[in-house]
C-alpha positions in Angstrom: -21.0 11.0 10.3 -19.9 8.4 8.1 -18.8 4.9 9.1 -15.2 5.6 8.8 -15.3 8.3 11.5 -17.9 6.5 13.6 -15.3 3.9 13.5 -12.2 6.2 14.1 -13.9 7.9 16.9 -14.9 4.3 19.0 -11.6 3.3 18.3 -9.7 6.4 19.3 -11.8 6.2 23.0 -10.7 2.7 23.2 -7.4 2.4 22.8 -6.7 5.6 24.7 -3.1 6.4 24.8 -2.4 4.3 21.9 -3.8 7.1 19.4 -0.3 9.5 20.7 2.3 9.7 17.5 4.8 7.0 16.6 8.4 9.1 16.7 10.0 9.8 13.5 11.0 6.0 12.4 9.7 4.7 8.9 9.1 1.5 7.4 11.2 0.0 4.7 10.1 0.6 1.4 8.5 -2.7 -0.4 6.2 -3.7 -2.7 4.3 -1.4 -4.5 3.8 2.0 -4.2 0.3 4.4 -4.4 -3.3 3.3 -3.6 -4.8 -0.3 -3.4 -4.9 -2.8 -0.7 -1.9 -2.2 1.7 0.1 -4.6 4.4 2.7 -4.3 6.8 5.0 -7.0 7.9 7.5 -7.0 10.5 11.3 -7.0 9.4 13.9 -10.0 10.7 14.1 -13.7 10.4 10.8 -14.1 8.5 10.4 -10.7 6.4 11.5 -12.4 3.1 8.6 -15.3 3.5 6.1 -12.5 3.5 7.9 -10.8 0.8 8.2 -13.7 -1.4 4.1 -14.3 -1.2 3.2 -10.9 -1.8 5.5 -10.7 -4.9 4.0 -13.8 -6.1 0.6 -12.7 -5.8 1.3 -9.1 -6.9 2.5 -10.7 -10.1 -0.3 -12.9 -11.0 -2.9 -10.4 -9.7 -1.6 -7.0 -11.1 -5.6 -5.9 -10.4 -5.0 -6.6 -7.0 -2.0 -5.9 -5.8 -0.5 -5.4 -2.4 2.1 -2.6 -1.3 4.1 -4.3 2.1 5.8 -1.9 4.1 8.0 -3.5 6.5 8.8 -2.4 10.6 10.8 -3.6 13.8 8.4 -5.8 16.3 8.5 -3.0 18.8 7.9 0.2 16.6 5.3 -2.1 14.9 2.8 -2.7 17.9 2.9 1.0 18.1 1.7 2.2 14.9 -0.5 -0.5 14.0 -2.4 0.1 17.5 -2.6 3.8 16.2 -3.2 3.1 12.8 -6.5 1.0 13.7 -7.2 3.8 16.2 -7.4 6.0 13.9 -9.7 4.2 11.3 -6.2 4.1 8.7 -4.6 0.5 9.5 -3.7 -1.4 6.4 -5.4 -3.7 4.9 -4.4 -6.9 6.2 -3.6 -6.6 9.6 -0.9 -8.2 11.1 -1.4 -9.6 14.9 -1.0 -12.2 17.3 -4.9 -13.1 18.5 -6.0 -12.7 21.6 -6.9 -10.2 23.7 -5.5 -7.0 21.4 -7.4 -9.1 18.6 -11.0 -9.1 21.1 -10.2 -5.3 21.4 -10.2 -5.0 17.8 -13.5 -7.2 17.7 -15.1 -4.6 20.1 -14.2 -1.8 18.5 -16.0 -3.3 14.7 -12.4 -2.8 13.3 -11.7 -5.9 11.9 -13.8 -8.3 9.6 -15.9 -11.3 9.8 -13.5 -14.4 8.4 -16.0 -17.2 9.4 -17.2 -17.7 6.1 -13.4 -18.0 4.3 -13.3 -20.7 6.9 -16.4 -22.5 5.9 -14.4 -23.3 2.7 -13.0 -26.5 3.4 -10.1 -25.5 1.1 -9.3 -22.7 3.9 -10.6 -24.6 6.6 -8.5 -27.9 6.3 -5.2 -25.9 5.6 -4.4 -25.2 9.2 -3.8 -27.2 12.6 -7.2 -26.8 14.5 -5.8 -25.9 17.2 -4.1 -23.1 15.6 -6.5 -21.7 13.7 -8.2 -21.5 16.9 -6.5 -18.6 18.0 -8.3 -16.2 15.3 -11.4 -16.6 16.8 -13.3 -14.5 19.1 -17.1 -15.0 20.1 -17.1 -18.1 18.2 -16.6 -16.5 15.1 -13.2 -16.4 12.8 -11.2 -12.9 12.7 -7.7 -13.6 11.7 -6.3 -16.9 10.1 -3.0 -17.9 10.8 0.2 -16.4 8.5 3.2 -18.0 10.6 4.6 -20.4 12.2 4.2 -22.3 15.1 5.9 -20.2 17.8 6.8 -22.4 21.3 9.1 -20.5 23.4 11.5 -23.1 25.1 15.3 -22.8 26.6 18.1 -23.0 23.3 21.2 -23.8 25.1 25.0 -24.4 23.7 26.1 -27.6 24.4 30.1 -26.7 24.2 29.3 -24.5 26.9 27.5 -27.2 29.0 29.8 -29.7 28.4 32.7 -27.8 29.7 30.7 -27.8 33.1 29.6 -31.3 32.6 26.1 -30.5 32.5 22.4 -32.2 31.1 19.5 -29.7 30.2 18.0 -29.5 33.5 14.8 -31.0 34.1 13.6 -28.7 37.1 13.9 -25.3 38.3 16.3 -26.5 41.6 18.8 -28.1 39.0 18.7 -25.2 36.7 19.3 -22.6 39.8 22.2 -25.2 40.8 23.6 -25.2 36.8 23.7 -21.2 37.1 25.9 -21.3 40.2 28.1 -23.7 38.1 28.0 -21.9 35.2 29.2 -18.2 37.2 32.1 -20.6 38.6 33.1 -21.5 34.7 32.8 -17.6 34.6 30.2 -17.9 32.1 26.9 -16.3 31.9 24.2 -18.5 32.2 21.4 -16.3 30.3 21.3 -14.1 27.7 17.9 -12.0 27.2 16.6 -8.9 26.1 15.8 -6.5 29.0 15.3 -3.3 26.2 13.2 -4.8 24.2 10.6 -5.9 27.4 8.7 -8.9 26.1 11.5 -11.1 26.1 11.0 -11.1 29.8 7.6 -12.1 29.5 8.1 -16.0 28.8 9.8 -16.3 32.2 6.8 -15.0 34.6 4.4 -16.9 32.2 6.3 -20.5 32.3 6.9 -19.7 36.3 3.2 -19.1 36.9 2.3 -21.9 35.2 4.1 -24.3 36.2 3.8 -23.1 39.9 -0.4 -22.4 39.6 -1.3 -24.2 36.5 -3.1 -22.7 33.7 -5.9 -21.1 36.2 -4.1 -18.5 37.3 -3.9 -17.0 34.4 -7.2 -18.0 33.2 -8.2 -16.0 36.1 -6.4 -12.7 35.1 -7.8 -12.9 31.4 -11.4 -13.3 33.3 -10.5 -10.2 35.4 -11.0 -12.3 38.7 -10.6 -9.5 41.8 -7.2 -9.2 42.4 -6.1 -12.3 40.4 -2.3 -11.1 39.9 -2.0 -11.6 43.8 -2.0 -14.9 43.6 0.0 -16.7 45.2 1.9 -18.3 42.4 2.2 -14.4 40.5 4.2 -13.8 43.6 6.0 -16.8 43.6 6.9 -17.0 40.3 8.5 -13.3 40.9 10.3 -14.1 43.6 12.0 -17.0 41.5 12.9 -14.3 39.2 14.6 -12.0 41.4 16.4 -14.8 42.7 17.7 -16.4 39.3 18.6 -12.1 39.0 20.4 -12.1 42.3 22.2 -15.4 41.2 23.7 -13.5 38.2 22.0 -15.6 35.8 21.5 -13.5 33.4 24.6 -11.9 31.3 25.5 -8.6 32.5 24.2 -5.0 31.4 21.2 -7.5 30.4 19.1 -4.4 30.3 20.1 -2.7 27.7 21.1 -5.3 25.1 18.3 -5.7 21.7 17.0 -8.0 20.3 15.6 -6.9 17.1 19.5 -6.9 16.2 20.1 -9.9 16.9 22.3 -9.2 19.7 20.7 -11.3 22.6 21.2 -14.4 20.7 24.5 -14.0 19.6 25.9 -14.0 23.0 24.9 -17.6 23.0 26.3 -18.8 19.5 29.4 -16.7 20.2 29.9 -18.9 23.7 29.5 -16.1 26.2 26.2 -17.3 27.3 25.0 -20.8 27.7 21.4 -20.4 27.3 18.7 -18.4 26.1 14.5 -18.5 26.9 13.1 -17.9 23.6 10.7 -17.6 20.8 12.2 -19.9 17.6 13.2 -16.7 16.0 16.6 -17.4 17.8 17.1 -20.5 16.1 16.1 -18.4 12.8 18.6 -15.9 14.0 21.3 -18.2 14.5 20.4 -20.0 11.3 20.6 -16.9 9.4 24.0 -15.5 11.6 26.0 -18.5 12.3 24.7 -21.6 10.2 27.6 -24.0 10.9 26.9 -23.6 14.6 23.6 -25.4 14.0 25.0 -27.8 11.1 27.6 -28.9 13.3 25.3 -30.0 16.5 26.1 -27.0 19.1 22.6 -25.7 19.2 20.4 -28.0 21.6 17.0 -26.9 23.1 14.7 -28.0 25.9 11.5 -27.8 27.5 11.3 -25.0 30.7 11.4 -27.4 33.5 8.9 -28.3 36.1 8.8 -26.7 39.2 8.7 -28.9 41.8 5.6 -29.5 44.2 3.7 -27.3 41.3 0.3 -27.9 40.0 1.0 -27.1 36.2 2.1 -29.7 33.1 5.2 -29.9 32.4 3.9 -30.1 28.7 2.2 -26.7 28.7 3.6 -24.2 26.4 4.4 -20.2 26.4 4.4 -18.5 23.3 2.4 -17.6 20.4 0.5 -20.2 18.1 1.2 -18.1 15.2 0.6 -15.0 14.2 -2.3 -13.6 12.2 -3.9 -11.8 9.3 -7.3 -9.7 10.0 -9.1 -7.8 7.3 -9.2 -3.7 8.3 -13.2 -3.0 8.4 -12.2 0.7 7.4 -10.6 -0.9 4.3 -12.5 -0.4 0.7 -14.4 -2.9 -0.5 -12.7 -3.3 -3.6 -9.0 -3.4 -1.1 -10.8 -6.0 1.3 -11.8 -8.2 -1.9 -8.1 -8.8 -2.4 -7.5 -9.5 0.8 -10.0 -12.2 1.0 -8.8 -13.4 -2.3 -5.2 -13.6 -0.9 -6.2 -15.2 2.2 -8.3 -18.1 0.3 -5.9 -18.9 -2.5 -2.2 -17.6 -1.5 -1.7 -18.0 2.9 0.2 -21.1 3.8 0.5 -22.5 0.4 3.0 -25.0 -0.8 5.6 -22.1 -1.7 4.8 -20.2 1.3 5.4 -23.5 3.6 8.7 -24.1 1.9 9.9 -20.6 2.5 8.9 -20.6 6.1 10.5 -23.9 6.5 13.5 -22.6 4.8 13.6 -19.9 7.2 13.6 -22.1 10.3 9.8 -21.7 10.9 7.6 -24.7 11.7 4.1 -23.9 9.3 0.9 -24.3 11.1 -0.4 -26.3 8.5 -1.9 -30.1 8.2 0.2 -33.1 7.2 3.5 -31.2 7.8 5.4 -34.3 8.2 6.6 -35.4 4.6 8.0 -31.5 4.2 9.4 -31.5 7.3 11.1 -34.9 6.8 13.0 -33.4 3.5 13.7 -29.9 5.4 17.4 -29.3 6.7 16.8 -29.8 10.5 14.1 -32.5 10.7 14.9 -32.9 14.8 14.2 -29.4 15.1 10.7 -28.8 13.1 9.8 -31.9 14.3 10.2 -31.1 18.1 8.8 -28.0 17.5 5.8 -28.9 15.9 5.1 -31.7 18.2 5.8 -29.6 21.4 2.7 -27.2 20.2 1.2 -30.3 19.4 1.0 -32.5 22.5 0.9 -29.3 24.3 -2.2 -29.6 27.3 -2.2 -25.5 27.2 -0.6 -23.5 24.8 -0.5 -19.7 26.4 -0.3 -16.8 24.5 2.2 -14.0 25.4 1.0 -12.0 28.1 1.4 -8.7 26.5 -1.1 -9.9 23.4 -3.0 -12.1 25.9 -4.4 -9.2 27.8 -6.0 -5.9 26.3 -3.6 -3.1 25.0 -3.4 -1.0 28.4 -3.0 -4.2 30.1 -0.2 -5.8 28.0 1.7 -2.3 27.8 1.6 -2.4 32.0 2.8 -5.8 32.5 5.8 -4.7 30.2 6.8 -1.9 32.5 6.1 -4.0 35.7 8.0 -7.1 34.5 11.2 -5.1 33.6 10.8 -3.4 36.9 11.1 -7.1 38.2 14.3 -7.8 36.7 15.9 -4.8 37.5 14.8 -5.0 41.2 13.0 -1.9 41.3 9.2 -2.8 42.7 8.8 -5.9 45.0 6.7 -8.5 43.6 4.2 -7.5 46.3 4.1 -4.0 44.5 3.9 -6.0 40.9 0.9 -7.6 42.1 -0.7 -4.3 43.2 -0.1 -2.0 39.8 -1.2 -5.0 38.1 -4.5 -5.4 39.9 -5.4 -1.5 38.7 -5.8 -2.5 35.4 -8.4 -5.4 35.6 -10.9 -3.0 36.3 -9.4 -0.6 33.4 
């Protein structure tokens, strides 16, 4: 056999129900067509970043071009997790670290970066911290190709100043806002319930700020029955209650986000807040601009719970997002790629665009450029909320392993919508740490 379907084969018995088909939905064309090294992107707020680099190197590297194909977050996850399956991912594969990144450690389907990083011209490009969350094992698998992604609460302040309201600073005066905010007949909370992993910041913030990082420490360890504890349970119940309080807008299940629609309830005023990634303030940005120039937009921290053990510093999201190099690549294809990683990711056109964008770079000495961007308050709280962060948590669904994360997707909604207990939660959630 040769190591391509060696590969294929280990990969196809680890990612299990991954390998099924990906419905009939295809990418947007892009860059260039046929053979060669190939990437995928995901389409949005920050496609035309990753757009802009590839067309820059594709022109000054006709030899080693790049063809970027470009998909929806959702439909992505999908087909990449069966592409790598299957020995046929792209070249540079696009990711968030963690535990989907360790699975594709495991399985030999991603390359050895550690020596790009030995470069000090790679090396001293990105936030340490950051950077930290390509590596598995001690060694360097994906370097950083985003930016800095802290989910906190974007909130209108038109909305909160016709209840007389102040971002609240714990979870008791947020539950009392939402009661105010029903009376103003407006909806407290716009999310995503479609999409899934929109929900996900809300358990993660809860249990941490209830249990403190340990809890889940213990779940990524696989402790024995570590999603019954006690502050899994609690931070469910909170959930339910903030559902049974209508704080969330209505029909809340089925709204997207990928459209943009979750956010625009709250620049259109029927929703005072939202719990998000900073591709809502991108969305707004690109959507409703003057709604940001003119000082509606404010954000804050997720409060403290009180009597919890967690930092009201730590941080939900994702530190960035990543590039690995496909091991079932050609050698000729993964030359390019390590040639694009060492002279093109995060460079000074690529920070400008990001920034542009309403994306915080995850690079050193960001200040200067952030000083001359158009929302210096913003970037700045953004980058220094990562920054001064005690733990920075990555999403839970790319925190755990693939059968893992797609289980605490279904569970989670199944929370919101009131359909298991959070007793029941904690059970299906238990089966998979031995899975």
């Amino acid at each position: 056999m040769s190591r391509r379907t060696v590969l294929a084969a280990g990969l196809a018995a680890l990612f299990g129900g991954a390998m099924t088909g990906c419905g009939t939905s295809g990418p947007k064309s892009g860059g260039t067509a046929g053979g060669g090294a190939s990437v995928w992107i995901l389409s949005g707020v920050t496609e035309q970043a990753f757009r802009n680099s590839f067309t820059g190197w594709n022109d000054a590297h006709p030899d080693q071009r790049f063809s970027v194909q470009a998909f929806a977050n959702d439909p992505y996850k999908q087909k990449v997790r069966t592409a790598v399956g299957a020995g046929q991912a792209p070249t540079l594969i696009y990711g968030w670290g963690g535990g989907v990144l360790d699975s594709y450690v495991k399985a030999g389907a991603v390359e050895d970066l550690s020596d790009l990083v030995a470069d000090p011209h790679v090396k001293n490009r990105f936030i340490p911290s950051i950077a930290a969350g390509g590596k598995i094992g001690g060694k360097t698998y994906a370097l950083p190709n985003n930016g800095i992604k802290p989910v906190m609460v974007y909130y209108n302040k038109d909305l909160f100043r016709q209840i007389g309201a102040e971002p609240p600073k714990t979870w008791d005066e947020l539950m009392s806002q939402v009661a105010d905010f029903k009376r103003a007949k407006i909806a407290p909370f716009t999310v995503s319930g479609q999409a899934k992993w929109p929900l996900l910041p809300w358990l993660s913030y809860l249990m941490d700020r209830i249990g403190g990082p340990r809890v889940l420490n213990d779940i990524l360890a696989g402790k024995h029955k570590a999603w019954s504890d006690p502050a899994v349970t609690e931070a469910n119940e909170k959930i339910q209650a903030l559902v049974d309080a209508g704080g969330f807008v209505d029909d809340f299940a089925s709204i997207t986000t990928d459209s943009g629609a979750d956010v625009a309830l709250l620049y259109t005023g029927k929703a005072a807040m939202t719990l998000a990634l900073p591709s809502a303030y991108q969305t707004i940005q690109q959507a409703d601009p003057k709604f940001i120039e003119s000082g509606k937009l404010g954000y804050f921290p997720f409060p403290a719970v009180t009597g919890g053990k967690g930092d009201a510093d730590d941080v939900v999201g994702n530190p960035s997002n990543y590039w690995s190099i496909s091991a079932s690549a050609s050698d000729a294809d993964k030359e390019a790629a390590r040639a694009y990683l060492k002279n093109a990711l995060l460079n000074s056109q690529y920070v400008g665009d990001l920034l542009k964008e309403g994306n915080v770079p995850p690079v050193a000495d960001l200040g200067p450029r952030i000083a001359k961007s158009s929302d210096p308050d913003y970037f700045t709280a953004v980058y220094h909320m990562a920054a001064k962060a005690p733990n920075f948590a990555l999403s839970l669904d790319q925190a755990l392993g693939p059968k893992a994360g797609d289980a605490v997707l279904t569970n989670l909604q199944q929370i919101f919508l009131k359909e298991i207990t959070p007793e029941k939660f904690a059970a299906n959630m238990n089966a998979t740490l031995s899975g």
